[in-house]
Backbone of each chain as ProteinMPNN parsed JSONL, in Angstrom:
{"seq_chain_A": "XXXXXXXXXXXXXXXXXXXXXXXXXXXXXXXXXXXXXXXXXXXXXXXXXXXXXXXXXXXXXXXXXXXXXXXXXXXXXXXXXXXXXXXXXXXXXXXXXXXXXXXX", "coords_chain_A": {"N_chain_A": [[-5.831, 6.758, 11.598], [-3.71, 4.355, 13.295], [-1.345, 1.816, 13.565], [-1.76, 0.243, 16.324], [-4.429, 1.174, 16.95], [-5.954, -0.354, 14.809], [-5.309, -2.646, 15.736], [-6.998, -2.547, 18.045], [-9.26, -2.167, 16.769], [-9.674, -4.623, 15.489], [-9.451, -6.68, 17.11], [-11.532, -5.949, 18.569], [-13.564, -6.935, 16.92], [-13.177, -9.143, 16.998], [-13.524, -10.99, 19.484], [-11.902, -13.643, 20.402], [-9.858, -13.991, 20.629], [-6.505, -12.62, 21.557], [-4.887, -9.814, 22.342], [-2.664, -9.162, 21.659], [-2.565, -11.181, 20.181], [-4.287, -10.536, 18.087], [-2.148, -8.55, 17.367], [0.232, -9.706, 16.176], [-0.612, -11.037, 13.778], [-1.408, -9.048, 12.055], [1.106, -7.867, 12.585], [2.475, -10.024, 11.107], [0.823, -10.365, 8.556], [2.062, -7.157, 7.801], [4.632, -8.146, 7.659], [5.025, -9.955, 5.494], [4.621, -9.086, 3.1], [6.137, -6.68, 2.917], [8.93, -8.331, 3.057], [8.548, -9.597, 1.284], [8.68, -7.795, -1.081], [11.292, -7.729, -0.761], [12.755, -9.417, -1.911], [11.531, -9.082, -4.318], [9.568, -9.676, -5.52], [5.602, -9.125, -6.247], [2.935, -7.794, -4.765], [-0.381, -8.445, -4.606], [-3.189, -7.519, -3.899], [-6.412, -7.909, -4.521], [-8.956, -5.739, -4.942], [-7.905, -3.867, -2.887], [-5.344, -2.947, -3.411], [-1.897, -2.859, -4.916], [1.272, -3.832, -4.307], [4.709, -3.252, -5.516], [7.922, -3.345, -6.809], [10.289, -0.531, -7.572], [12.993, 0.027, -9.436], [15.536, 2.654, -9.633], [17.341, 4.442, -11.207], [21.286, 4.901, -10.579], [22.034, 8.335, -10.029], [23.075, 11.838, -10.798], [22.903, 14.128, -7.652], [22.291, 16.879, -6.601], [22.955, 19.171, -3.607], [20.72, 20.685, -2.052], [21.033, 22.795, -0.279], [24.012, 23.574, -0.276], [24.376, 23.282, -2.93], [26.229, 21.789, -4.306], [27.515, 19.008, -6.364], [26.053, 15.855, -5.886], [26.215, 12.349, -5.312], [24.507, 10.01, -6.335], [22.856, 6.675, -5.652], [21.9, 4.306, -6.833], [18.917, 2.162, -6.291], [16.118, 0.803, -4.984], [12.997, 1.288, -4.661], [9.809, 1.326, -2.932], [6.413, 0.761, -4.326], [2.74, 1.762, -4.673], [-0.191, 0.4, -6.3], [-3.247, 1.582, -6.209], [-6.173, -0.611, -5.963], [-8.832, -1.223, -8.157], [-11.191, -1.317, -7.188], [-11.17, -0.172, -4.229], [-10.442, 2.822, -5.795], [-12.699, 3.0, -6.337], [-14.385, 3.09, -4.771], [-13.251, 5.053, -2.608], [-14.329, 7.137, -4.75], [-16.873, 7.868, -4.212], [-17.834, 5.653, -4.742], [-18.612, 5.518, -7.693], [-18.631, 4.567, -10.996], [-15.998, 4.96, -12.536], [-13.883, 7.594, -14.065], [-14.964, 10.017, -16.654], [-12.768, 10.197, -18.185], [-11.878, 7.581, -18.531], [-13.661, 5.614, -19.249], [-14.143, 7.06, -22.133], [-12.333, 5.475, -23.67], [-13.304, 2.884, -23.105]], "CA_chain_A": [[-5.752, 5.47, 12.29], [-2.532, 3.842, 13.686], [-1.706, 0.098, 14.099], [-2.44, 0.33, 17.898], [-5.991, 1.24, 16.83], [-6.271, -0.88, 13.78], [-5.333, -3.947, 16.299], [-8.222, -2.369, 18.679], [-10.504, -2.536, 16.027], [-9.921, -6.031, 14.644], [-9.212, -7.21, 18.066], [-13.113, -5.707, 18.923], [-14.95, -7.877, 16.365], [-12.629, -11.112, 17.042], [-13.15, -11.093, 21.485], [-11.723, -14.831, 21.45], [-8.249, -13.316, 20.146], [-5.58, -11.666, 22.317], [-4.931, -8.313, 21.539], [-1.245, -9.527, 21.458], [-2.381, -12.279, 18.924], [-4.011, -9.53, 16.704], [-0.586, -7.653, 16.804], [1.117, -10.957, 15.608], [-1.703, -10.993, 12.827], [-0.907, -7.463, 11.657], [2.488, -7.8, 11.874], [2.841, -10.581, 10.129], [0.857, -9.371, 7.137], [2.619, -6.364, 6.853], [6.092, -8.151, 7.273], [5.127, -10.774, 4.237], [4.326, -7.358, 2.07], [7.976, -6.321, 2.889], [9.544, -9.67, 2.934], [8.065, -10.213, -0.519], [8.907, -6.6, -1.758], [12.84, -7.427, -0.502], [13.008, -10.443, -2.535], [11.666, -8.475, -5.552], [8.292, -9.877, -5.673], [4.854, -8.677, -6.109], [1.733, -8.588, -3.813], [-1.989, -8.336, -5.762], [-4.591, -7.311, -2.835], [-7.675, -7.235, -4.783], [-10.065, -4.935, -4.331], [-7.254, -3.238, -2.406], [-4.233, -2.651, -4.27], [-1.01, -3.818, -5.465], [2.797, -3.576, -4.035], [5.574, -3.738, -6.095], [9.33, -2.623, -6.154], [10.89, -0.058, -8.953], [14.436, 0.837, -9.675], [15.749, 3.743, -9.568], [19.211, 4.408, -11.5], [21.953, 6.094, -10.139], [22.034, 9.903, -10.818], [23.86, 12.908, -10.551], [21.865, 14.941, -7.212], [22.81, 18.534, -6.384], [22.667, 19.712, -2.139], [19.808, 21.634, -2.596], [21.223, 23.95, 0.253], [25.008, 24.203, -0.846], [24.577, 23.296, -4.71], [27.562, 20.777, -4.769], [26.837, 17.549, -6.776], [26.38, 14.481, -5.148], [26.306, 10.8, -6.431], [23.044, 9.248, -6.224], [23.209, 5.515, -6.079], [21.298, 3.022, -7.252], [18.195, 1.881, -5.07], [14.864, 0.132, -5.321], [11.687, 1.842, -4.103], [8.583, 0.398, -3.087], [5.546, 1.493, -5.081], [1.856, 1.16, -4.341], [-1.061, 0.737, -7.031], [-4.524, 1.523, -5.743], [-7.172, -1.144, -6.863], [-10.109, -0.449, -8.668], [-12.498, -1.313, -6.146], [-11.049, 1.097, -3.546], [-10.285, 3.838, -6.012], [-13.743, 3.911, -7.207], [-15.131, 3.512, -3.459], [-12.86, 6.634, -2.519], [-14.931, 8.117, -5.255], [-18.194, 7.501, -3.746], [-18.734, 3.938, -5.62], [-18.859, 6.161, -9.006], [-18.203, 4.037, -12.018], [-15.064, 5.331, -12.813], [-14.747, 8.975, -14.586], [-15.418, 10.319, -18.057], [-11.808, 9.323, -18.969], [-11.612, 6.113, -18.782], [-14.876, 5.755, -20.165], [-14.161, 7.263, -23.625], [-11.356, 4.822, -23.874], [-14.104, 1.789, -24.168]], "C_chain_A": [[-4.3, 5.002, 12.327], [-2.369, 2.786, 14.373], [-2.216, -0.021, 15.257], [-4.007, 0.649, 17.297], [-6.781, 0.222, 15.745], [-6.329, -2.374, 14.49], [-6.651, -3.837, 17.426], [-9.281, -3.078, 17.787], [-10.971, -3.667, 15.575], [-10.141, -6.861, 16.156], [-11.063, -6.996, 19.062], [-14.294, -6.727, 18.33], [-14.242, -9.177, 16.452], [-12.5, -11.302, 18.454], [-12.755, -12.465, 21.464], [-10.566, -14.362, 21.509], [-7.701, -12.528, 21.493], [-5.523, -11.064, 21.693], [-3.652, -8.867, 21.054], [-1.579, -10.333, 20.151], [-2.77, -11.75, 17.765], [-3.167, -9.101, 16.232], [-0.029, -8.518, 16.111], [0.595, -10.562, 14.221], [-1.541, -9.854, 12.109], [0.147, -7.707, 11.187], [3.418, -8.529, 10.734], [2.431, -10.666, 8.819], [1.851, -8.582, 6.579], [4.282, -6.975, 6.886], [6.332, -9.387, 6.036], [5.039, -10.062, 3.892], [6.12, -7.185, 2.108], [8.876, -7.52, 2.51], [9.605, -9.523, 0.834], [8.716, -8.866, -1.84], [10.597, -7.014, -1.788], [13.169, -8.27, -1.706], [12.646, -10.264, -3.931], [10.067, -8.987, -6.198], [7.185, -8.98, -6.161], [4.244, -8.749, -5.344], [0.983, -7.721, -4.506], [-2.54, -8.213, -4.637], [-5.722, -7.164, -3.671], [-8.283, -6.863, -4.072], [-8.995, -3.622, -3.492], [-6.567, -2.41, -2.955], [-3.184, -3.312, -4.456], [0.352, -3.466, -5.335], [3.503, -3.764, -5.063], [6.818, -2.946, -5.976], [9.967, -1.895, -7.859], [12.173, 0.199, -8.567], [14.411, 1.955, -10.111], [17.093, 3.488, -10.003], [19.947, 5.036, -10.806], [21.848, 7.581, -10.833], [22.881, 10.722, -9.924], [22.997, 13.725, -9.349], [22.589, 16.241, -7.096], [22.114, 18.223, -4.472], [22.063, 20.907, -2.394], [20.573, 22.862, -1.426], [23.052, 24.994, 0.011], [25.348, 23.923, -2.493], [25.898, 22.122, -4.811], [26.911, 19.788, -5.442], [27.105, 16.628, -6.241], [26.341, 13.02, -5.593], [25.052, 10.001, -5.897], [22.841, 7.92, -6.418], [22.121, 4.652, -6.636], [20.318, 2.647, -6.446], [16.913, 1.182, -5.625], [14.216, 0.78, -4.298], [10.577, 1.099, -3.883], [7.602, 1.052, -3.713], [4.244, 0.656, -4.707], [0.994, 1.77, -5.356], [-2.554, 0.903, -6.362], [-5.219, 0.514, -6.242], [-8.078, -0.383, -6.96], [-11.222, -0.159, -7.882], [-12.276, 0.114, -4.876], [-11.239, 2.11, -4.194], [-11.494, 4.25, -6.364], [-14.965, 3.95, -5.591], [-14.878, 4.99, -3.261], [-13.968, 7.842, -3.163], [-16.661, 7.987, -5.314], [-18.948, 6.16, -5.124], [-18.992, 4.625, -7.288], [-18.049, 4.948, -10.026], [-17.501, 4.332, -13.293], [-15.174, 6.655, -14.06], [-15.047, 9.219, -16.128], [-13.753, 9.561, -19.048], [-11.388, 8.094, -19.551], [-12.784, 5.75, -19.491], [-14.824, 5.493, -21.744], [-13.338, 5.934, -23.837], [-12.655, 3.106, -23.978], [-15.399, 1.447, -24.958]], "O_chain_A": [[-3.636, 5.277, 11.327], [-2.903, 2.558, 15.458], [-3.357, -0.482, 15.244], [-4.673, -0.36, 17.525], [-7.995, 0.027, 15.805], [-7.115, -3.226, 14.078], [-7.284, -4.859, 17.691], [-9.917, -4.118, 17.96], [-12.14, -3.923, 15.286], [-11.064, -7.673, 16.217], [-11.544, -7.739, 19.919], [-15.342, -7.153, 18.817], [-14.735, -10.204, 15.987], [-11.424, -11.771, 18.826], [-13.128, -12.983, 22.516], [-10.119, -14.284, 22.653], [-8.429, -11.944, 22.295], [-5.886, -11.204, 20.525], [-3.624, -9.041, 19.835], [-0.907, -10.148, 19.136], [-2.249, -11.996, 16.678], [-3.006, -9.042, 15.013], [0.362, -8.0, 15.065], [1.281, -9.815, 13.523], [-1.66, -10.276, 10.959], [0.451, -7.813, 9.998], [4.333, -8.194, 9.981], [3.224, -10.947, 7.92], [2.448, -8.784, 5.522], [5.134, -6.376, 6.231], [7.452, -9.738, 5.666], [5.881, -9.513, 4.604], [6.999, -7.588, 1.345], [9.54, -7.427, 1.477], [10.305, -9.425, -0.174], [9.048, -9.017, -3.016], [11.223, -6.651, -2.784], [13.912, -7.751, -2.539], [13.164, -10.979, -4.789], [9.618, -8.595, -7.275], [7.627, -7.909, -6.577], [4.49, -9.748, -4.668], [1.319, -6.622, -4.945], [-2.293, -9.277, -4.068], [-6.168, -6.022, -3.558], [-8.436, -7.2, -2.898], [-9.403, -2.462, -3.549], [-6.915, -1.237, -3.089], [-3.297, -4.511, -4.202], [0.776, -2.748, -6.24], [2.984, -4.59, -5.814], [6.88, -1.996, -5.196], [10.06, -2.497, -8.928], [12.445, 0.572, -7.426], [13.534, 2.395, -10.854], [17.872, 2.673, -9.508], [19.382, 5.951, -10.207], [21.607, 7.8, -12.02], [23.282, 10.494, -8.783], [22.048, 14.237, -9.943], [23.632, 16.38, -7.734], [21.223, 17.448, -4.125], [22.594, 21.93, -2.824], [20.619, 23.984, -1.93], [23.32, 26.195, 0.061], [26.353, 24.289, -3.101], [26.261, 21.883, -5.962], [25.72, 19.618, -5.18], [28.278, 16.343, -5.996], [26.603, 12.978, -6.795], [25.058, 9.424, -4.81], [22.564, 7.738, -7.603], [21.22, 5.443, -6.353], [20.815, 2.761, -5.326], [16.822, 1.066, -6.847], [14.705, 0.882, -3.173], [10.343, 0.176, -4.663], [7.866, 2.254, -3.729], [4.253, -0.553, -4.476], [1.002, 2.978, -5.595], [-2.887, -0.195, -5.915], [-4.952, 0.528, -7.443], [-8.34, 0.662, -6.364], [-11.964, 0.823, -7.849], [-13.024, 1.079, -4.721], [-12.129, 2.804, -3.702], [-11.717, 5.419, -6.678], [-15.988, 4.616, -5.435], [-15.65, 5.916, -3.508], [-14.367, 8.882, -2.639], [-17.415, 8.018, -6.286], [-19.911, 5.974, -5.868], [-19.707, 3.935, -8.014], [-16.93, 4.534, -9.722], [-17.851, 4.187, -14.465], [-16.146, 6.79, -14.803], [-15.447, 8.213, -16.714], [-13.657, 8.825, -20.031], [-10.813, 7.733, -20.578], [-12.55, 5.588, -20.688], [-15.152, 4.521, -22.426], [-14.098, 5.135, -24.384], [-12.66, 2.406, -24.991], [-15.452, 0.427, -25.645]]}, "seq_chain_B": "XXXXXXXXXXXXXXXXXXXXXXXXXXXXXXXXXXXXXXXXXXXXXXXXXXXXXXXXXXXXXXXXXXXXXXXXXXXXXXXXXXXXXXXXXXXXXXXXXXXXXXX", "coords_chain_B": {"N_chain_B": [[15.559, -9.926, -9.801], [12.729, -11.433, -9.159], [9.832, -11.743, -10.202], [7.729, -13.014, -8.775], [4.431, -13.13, -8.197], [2.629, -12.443, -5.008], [-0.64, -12.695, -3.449], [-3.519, -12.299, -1.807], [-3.914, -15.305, -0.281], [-1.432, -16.003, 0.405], [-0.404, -14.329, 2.077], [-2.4, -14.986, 4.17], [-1.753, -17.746, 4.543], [0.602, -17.211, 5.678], [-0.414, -16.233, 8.138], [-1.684, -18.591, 8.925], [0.255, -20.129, 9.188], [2.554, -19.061, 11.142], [0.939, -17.901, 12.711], [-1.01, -19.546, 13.966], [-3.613, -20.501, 13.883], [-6.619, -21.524, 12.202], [-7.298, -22.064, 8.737], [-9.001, -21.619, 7.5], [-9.772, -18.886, 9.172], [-7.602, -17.797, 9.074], [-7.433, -16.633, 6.561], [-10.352, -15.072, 6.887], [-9.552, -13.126, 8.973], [-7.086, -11.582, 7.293], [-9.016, -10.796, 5.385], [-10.258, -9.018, 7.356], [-8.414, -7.269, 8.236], [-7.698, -5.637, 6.193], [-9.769, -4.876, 5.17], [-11.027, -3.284, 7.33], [-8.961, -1.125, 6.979], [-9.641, -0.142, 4.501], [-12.226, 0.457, 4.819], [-11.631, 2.945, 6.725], [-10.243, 4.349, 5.425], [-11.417, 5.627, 2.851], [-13.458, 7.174, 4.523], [-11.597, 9.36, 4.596], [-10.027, 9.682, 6.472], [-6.284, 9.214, 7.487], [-4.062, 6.117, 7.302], [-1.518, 5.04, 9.186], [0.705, 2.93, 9.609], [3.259, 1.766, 11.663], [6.983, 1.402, 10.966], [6.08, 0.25, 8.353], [4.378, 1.78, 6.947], [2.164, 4.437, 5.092], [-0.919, 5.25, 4.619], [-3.006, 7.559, 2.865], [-5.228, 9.723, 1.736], [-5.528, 11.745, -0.903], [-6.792, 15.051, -2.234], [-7.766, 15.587, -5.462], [-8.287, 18.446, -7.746], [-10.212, 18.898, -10.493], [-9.306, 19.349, -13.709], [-8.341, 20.223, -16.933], [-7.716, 17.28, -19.509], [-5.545, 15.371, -21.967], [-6.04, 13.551, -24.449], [-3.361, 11.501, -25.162], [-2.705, 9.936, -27.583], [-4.573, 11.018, -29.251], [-4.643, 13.87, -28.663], [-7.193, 15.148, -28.225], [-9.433, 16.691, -26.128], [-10.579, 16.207, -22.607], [-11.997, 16.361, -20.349], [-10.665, 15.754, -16.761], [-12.28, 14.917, -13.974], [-12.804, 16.77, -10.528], [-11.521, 14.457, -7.928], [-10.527, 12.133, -5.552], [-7.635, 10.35, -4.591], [-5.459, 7.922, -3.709], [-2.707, 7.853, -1.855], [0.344, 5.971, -1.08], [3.123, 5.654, 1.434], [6.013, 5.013, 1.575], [7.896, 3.644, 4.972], [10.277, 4.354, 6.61], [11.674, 2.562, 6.805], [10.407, 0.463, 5.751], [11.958, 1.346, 3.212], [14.671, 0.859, 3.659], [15.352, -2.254, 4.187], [14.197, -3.39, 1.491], [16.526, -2.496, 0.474], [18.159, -4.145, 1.025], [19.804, -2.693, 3.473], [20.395, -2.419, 6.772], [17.593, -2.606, 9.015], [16.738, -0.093, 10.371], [15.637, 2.745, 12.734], [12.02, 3.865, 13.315], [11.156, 6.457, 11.302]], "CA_chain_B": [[13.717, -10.157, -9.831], [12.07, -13.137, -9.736], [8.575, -11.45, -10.532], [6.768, -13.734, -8.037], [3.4, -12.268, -7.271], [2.212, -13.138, -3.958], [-1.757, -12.717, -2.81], [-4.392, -12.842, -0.011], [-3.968, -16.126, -0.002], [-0.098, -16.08, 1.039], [-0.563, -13.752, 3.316], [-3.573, -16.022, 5.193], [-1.076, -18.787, 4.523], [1.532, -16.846, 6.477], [-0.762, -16.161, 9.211], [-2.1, -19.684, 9.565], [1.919, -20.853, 9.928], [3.077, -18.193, 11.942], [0.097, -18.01, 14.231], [-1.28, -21.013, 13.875], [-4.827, -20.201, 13.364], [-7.117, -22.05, 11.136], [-6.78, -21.343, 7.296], [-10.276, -20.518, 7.239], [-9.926, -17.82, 10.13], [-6.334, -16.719, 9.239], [-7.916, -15.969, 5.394], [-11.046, -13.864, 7.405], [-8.911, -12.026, 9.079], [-6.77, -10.825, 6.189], [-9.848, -9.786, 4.748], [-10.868, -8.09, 8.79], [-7.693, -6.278, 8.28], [-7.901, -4.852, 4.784], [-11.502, -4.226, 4.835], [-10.768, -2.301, 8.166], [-8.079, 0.206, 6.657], [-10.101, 0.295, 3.585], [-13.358, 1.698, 5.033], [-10.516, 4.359, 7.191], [-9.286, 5.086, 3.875], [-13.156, 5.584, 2.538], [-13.725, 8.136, 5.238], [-10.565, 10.483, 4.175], [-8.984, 9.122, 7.18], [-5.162, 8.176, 7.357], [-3.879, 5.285, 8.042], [-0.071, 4.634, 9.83], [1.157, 1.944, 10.054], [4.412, 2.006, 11.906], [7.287, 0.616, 10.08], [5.612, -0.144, 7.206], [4.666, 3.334, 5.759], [1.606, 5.582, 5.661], [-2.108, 5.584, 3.256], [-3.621, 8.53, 2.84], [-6.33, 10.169, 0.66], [-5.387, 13.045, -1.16], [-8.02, 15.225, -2.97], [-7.195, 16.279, -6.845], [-9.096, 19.103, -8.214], [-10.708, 19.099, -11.795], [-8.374, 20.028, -14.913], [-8.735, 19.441, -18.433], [-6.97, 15.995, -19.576], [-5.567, 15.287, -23.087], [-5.529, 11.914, -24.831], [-1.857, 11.33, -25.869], [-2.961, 9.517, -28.715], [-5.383, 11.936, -30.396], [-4.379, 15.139, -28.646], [-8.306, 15.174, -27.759], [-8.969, 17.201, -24.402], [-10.928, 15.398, -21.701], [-12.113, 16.451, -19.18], [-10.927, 15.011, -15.943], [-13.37, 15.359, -12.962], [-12.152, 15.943, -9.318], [-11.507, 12.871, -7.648], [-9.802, 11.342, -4.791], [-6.815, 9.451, -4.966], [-5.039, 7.098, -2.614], [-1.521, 7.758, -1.6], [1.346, 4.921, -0.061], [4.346, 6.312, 1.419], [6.51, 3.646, 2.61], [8.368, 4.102, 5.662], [12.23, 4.634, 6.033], [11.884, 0.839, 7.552], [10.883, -0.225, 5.042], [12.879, 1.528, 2.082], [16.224, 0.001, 4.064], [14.664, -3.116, 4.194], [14.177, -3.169, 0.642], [17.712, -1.972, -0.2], [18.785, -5.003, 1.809], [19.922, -2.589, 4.348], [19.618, -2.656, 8.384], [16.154, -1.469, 9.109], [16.82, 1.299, 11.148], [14.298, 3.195, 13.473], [11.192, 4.61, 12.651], [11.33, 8.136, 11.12]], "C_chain_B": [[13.176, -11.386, -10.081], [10.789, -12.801, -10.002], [7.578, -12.682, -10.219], [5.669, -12.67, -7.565], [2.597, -13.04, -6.074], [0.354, -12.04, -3.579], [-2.422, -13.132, -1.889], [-4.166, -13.984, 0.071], [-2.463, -16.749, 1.127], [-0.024, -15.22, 1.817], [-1.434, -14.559, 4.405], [-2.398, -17.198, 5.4], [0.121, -18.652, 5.874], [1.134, -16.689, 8.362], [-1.241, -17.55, 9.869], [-0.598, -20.346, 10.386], [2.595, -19.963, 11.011], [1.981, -18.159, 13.395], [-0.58, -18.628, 14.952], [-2.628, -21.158, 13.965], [-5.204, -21.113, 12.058], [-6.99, -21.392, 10.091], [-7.603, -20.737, 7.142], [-10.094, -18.885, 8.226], [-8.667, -16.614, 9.763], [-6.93, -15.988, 7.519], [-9.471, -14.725, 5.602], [-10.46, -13.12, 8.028], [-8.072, -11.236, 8.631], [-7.576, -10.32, 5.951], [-10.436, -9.145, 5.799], [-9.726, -6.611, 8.099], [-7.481, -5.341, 7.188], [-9.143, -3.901, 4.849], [-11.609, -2.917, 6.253], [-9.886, -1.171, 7.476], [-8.75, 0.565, 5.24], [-11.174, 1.626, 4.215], [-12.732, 3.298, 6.218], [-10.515, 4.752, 6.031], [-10.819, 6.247, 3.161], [-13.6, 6.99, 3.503], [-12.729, 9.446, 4.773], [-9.921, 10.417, 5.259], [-7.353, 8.642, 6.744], [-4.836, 7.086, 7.86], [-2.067, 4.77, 7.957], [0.138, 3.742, 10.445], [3.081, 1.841, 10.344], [5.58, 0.761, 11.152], [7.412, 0.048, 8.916], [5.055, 0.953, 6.212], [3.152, 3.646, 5.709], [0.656, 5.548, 4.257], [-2.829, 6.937, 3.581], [-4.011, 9.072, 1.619], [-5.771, 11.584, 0.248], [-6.262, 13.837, -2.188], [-7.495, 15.856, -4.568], [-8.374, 17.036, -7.15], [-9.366, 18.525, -9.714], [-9.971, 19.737, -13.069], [-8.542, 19.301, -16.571], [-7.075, 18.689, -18.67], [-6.244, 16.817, -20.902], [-5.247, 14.08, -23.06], [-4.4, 12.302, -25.332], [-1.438, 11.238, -27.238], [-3.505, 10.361, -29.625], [-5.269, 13.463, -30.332], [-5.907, 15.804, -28.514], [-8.713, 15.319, -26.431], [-10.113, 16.534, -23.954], [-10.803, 15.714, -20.41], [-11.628, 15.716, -17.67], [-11.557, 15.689, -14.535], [-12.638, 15.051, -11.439], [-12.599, 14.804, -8.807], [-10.527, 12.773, -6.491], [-8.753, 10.385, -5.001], [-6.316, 8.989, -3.692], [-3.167, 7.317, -2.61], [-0.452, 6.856, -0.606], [2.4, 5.821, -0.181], [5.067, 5.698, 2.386], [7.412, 4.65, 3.613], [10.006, 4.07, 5.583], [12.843, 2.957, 6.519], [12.256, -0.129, 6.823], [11.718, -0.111, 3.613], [14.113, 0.722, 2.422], [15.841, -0.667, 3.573], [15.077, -4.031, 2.156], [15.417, -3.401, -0.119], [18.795, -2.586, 0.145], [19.872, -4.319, 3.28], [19.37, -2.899, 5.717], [18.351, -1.577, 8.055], [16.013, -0.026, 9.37], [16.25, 1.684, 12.811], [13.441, 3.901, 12.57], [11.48, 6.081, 12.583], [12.649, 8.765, 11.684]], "O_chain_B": [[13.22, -12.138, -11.054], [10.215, -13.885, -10.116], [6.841, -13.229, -11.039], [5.847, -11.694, -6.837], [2.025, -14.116, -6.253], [0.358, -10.811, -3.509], [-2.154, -14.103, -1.182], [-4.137, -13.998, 1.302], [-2.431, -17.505, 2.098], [0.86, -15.554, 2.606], [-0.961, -14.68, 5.535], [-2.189, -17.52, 6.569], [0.444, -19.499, 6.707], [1.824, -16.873, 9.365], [-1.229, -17.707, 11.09], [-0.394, -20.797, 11.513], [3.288, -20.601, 11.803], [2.193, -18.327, 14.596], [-0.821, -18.506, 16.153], [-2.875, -22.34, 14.205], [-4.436, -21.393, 11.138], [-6.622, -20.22, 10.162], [-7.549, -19.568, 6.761], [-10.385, -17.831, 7.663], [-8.599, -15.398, 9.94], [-6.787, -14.773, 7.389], [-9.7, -13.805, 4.817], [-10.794, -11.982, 7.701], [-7.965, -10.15, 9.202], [-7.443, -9.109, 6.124], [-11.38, -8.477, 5.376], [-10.042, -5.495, 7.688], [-7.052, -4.216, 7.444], [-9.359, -2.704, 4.656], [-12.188, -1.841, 6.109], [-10.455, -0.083, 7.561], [-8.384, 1.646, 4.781], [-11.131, 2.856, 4.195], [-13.332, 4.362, 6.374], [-10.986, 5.873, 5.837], [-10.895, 7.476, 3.16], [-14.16, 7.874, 2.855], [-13.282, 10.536, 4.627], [-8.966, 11.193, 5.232], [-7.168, 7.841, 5.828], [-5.278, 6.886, 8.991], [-1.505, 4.286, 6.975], [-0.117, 3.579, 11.639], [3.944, 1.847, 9.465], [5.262, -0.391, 10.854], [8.401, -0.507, 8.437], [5.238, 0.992, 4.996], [2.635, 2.9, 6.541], [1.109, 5.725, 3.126], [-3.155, 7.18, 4.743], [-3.346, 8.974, 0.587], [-5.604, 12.461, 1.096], [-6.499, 13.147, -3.18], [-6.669, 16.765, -4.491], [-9.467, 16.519, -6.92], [-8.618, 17.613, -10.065], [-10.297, 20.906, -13.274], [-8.791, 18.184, -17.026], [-5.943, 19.053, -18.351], [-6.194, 18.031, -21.1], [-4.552, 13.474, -22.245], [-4.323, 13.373, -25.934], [-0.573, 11.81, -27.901], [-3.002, 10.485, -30.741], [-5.549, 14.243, -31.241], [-5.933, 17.022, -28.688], [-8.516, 14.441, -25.59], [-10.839, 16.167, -24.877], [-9.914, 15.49, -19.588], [-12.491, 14.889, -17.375], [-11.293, 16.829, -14.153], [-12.139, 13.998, -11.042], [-13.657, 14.22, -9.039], [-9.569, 13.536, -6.618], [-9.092, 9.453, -5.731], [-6.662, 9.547, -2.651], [-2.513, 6.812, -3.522], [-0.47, 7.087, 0.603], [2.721, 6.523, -1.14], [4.927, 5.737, 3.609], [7.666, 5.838, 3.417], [10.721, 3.798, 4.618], [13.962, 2.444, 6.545], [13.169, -0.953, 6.761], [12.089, -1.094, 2.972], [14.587, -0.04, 1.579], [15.658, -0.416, 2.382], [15.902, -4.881, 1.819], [15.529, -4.186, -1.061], [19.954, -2.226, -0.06], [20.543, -5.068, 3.989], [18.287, -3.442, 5.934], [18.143, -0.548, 7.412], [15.403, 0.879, 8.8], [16.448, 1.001, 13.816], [13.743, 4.405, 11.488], [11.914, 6.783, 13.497], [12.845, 9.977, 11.588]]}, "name": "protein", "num_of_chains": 2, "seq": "XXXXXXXXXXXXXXXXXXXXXXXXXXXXXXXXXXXXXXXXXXXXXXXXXXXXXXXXXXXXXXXXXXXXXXXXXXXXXXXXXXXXXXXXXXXXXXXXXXXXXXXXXXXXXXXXXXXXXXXXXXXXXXXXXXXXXXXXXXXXXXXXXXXXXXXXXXXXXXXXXXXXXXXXXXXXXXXXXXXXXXXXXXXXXXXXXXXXXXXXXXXXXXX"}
């Protein structure tokens, strides 16, 4: 699936909506998610999952094709946690596996 | 870091001010649009979202665990996992660089 279809789809069960006004609706979700990530934030989706931003130190890299070392700077990544509810949908609604289990 | 966590609610919030939609409607359609890329996700479908970076299901086989703690092996059972892979949009973004283009 790809936003163009994801704005179909929402834009199918909401007919008063412009398609255009779904796109707005979309976009402006995912550009609070980013927004919020720039600024160093979190975002909690239950049931969904959970954005957040890690550092990364500088490091030493190597050019994997001519071997030289290169200087690796400093950066922040975005990182995404699955929630529970999805991860245990994914796994056909199973109530999570033997591992976690033992643990309570 | 200001370790602000923001939720559905600030997102609905964003959509009521931005699009100007009722609070009630702009907070159902957060949950239209989630609950839509969820049940994609649910299928083993991907889902791309341009810009913003890329979910997809990836399948893990079955391998024996170990607890850390006790050094006690544990089975873990295949399983499905969920993979985000932001886009190069938004890593700039992020890194307070210009955005870019996609890919």
């Amino acid at each position: 699936m790809i936003k163009s279809e994801l704005i179909q789809k929402i834009a199918s069960t909401n007919p008063h909506l412009y398609l255009r006004d779904v796109e707005r609706i979309i976009n402006t979700l995912l550009d609070e998610v980013t927004d919020a990530l720039q600024r160093g934030d979190r975002v909690e989706l239950r049931g969904f999952g959970a954005f957040s931003v890690k550092e990364r130190d500088a490091r030493q890299g190597r050019n994997p094709r001519t071997g030289s070392a290169v200087k690796v700077d400093a950066k922040r990544v975005p990182f995404f946690k699955t929630g529970k509810e999805l991860r245990e949908r994914l796994n056909g609604g199973a109530p999570e596996t033997a591992t976690t289990k033992e643990k309570m | 870091m200001s370790g602000k966590t923001l939720t559905r609610a600030d997102l609905s919030e964003a959509v009521h001010k931005q699009v100007g939609l009722s609070r009630a409607e702009s907070a159902d359609l957060v949950k239209a649009i989630l609950d839509a890329m969820t049940d994609t996700l649910v299928t083993g479908e991907t889902v791309k979202l341009s810009s913003f970076g890329t979910f997809m299901v990836r399948s893990k086989t079955g391998r024996i665990g170990r607890n850390p703690k006790t050094g006690e092996e544990v089975p873990i059972t295949p399983r499905r996992v969920l993979v985000f892979r932001p886009s190069q949009v938004m890593k700039n973004v992020i890194n307070g660089e210009e955005p870019g283009t996609e890919d």
